[in-house]
N, C-alpha and C positions, 0 to 999 in steps of 0.2 A: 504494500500500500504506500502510497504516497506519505509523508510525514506532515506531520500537522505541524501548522506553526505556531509557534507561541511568541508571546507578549506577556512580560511581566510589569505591573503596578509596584513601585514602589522599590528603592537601591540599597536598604538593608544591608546588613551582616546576612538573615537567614535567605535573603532571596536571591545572596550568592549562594548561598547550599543548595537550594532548588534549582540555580542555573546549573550547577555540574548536574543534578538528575536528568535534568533533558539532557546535556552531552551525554551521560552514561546510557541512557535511554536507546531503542528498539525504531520507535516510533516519532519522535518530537528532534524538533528545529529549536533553537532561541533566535529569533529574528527583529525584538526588540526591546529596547527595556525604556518605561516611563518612569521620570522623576520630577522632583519638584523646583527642580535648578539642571540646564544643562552641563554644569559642573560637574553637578552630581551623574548625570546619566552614563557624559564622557567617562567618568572616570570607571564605572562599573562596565560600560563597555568595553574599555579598554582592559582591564582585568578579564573578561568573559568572554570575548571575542563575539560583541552582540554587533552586528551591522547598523540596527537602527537603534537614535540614542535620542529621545523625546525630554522636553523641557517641561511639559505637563501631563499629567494622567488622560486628559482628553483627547490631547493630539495624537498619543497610541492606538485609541480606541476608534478615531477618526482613517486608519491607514489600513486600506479594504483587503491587505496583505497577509493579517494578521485570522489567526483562526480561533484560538483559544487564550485566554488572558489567567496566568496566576496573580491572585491579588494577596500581596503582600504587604496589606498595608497596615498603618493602628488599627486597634477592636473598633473604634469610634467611626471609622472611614469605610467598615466593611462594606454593612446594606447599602450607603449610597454609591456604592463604585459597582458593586454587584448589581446594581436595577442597572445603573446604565452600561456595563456590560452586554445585558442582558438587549437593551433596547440599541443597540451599535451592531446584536446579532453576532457577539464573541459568546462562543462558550466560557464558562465560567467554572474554574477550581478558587474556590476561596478560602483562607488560611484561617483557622479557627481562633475562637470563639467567630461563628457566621456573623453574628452582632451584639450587642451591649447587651439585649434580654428578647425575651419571646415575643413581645409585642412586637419589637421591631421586626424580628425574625418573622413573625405571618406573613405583616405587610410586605417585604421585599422580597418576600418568595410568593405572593400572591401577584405579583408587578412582573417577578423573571419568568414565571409562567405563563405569561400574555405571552411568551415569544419562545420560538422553536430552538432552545440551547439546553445542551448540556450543563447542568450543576452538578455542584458535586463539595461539599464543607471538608476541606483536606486534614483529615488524621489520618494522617499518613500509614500508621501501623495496623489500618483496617483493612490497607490493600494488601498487606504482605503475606504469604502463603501461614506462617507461624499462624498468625491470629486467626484464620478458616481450620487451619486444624485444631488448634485453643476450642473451637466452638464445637467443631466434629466432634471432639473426646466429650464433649460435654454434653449435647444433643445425642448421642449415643449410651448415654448413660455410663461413661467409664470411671464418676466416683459417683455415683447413684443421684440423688434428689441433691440438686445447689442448696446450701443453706447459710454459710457464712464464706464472706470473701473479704480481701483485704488489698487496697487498689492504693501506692503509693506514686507520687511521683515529685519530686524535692530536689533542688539543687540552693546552693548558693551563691548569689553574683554580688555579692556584697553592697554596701550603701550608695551602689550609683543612682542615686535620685533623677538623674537627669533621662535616664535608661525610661521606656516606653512603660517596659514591664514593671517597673512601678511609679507611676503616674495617674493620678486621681484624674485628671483633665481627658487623658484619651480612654480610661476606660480599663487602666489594668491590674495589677494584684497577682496572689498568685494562685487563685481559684481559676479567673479568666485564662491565664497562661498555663498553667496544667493541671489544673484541677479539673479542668473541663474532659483532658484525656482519664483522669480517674474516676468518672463520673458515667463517663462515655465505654469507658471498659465495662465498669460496676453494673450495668443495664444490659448490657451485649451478655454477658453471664449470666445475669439474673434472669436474662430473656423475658424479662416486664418491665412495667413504669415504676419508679420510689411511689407509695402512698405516705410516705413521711421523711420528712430531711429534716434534719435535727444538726445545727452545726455548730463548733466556739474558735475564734482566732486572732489573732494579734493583728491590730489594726496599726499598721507605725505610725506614730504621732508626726514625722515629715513627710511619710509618699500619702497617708493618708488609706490607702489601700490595706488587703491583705498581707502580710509578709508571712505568715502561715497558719495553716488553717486547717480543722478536722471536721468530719461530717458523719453522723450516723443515718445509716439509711437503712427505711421496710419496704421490702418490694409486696406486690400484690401478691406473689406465690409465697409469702412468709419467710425468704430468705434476707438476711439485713446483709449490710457491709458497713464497714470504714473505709472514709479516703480520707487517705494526708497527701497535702501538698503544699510547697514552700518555696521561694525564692533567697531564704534567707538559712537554709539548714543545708548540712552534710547527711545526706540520711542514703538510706537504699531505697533506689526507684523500683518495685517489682513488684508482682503480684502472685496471691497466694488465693486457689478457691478449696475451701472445705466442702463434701458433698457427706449423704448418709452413708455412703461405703467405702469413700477412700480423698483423696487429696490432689490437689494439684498446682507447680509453682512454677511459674515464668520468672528464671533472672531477668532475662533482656524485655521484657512486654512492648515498650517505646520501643529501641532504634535495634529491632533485630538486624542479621547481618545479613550480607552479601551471600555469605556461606552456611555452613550450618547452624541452628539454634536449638538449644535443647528445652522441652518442656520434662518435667520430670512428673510421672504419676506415679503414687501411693498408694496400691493397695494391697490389705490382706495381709500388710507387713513387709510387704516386697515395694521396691521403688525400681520401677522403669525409665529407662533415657529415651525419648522420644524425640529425634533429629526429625529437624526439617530444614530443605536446603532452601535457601533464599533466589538462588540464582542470579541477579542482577542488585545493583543500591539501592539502598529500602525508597530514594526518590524516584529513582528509575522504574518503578515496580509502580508508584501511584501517577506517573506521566503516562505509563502505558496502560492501567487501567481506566484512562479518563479514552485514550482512544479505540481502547477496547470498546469499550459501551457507548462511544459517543453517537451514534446512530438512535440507541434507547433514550436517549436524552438522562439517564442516571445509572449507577452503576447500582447492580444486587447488592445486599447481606454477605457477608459483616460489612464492607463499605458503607460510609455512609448515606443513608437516602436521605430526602427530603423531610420524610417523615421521623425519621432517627436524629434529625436535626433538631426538630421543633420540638422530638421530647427532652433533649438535654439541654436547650434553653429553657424549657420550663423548669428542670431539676435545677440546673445551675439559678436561676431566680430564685427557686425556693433556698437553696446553700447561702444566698448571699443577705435574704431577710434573716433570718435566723441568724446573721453575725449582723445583722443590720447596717451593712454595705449597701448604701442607695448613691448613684454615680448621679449627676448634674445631669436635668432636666427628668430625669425619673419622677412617676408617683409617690 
């Protein structure tokens, strides 16, 4: 097939990581990248080896060259760069959290739906082989009935205030930054919606935001979880599901690899190494699963869908009353 072109929103640190996925990639071109200063553009093209090097977000969207747009922009910037993606007739991979909350999340997926494009809310680790097997052992029944799970994901980038990720004004913390993948895992296992979020967390007195933060959750099949998630801790990122007959623990859950990953399962007192090969970079795997399905206009389970979106903005809403996190212009 022909390769799809791409157009990236926005000259980041991470949307040079996505730019090497499309070079690593099957399927996908980088053929231009939008910024907010052609400074800025120049200079990440010239790192990327992107041809086209745009001075605004619009002007990318405006270049009839362009086939699919990653938007890498702030939380605050998502919905409105996503409608009009949408309405310029780019398919659309958008960098998660999709938008600040659910509300906004209807509305701009009720606007991208007027028009015949792919979306797609990029958790990356939803396309990659690891996490369909994560789900197969578990839809299979190989630790019996899900009941207790435990969804981490924590780093520390210490008090750069001026950093996106913790900044009251665009919308971040560090529930929105990965708490949303903890949340997003927590569901995909539970295979239901939370009927209760129960959450406590450190608000920094300067970002204003999260700096870390724990959630108790009751799914509708009566299994709960914990998610922690932090910007500010050295912790271990992994996940751990307890079922009625046995166990099961992903080190890697986020950024499995290239090559093999190990899930380990637990039962009966015996622990199995369960390989699975990744075959290409874990970006490379979600640039060619967006041109995989791009015909469907959304890609299957575990990927994210439309619908998978708008229940983890509604969880992630309910995590952020319960710490009583309301971001400017909210209810």
């Amino acid at each position: 097939m022909d390769r799809l072109r791409w157009g990236i929103l926005g000259a980041g640190k991470f949307a040079g990581r996505f730019a090497e996925g499309i070079a690593a990639s099957r399927t996908g071109t980088l053929v231009a990248i939008g910024s907010r200063s052609q400074e800025k553009a120049d200079h990440f093209g010239d790192q990327y080896n992107v041809p086209k090097r745009y001075a605004s977000y619009q002007a990318l969207l405006d270049d009839p060259e362009i086939d699919v747009v990653h938007i890498s922009l702030p939380n605050h910037l998502h919905a409105e760069w996503a409608v009009r993606c949408a309405e310029a007739g780019k398919h659309i991979l958008c960098e998660k959290p999709f938008t600040v909350n659910y509300a906004e999340a209807v509305d701009a997926l009720m606007a991208i739906q007027r028009h015949p494009v792919f979306f797609m809310e990029a958790f990356m680790y939803r396309c990659h082989p690891q996490t369909a097997r994560l789900k197969e052992l578990i839809d299979q029944g190989a630790i019996g009935t899900v009941r207790l799970i435990q969804s981490n994901f924590c780093y520390n980038m210490g008090p750069a205030y001026e950093n996106i990720r913790l900044r009251y004004d665009v919308a971040g913390g560090g529930i929105m930054d990965v708490g949303c993948y903890t949340m997003s895992m927590a569901r995909l296992v539970a295979g239901a919606e939370p009927v209760e979020v129960r959450g406590a967390a450190h608000i920094g007195p300067i970002s204003r935001v999260d700096e870390q933060a724990v959630a108790s959750v009751k799914f509708s099949t009566g299994a709960v979880a914990n998610l922690a998630c932090a910007t500010q801790v050295a912790a271990d990122s992994e996940l751990r599901v307890w079922g009625s007959e046995g166990s099961l623990r992903v080190p890697n859950p986020w950024f499995p690899h290239e090559g093999q990953n190990a899930i380990l399962l637990t039962r009966g007192g015996e622990t199995q190494e369960i390989l699975v090969e990744g075959g290409l970079p874990l970006y490379a795997i979600e640039v060619d699963t967006v041109a995989r399905y791009l015909n469907d206009r959304q890609a299957p389970p575990p990927c994210m869908t439309p619908k998978d979106t708008l229940g983890n903005m509604r969880a992630l809403d309910a995590w952020r009353e319960s710490i009583g996190l309301k971001f400017a212009g909210e209810p």
